[in-house]
N, C-alpha and C positions, 0 to 999 in steps of 0.2 A: 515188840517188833523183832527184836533179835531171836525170840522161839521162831518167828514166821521165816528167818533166814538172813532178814537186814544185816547188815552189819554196821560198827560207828566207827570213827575216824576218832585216833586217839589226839589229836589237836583240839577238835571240834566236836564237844558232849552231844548238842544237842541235832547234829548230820549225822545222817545214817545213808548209806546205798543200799538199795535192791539188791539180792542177785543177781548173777547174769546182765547187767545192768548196760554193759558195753556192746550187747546184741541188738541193743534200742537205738534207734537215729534219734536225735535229736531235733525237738517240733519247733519252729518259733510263729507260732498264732497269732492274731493281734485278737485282743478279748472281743472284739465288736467279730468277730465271723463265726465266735464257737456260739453254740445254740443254747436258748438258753428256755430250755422245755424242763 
C-alpha cells in the first residue's frame, strides 16, 4: 500500500491514510441503505 502512496501512522502498524485524504468528507451510512448488488 505505501508504493500506492498510503502512508502509516508510526503509533499504529497496522492504520494507514490515503493520500489526500482530508479532501474527502466524511460518510456516516447506516449499512441497510448501501446497495447491496
Amino acid at each position: 500500500m505505501k508504493q500506492q502512496g498510503f502512508s502509516g501512522l508510526a503509533s499504529e502498524w497496522w492504520h494507514l491514510d490515503a493520500p489526500k485524504w482530508e479532501i474527502y468528507p466524511v460518510s456516516d451510512i447506516p449499512f441497510e441503505k448501501i446497495s447491496h448488488n
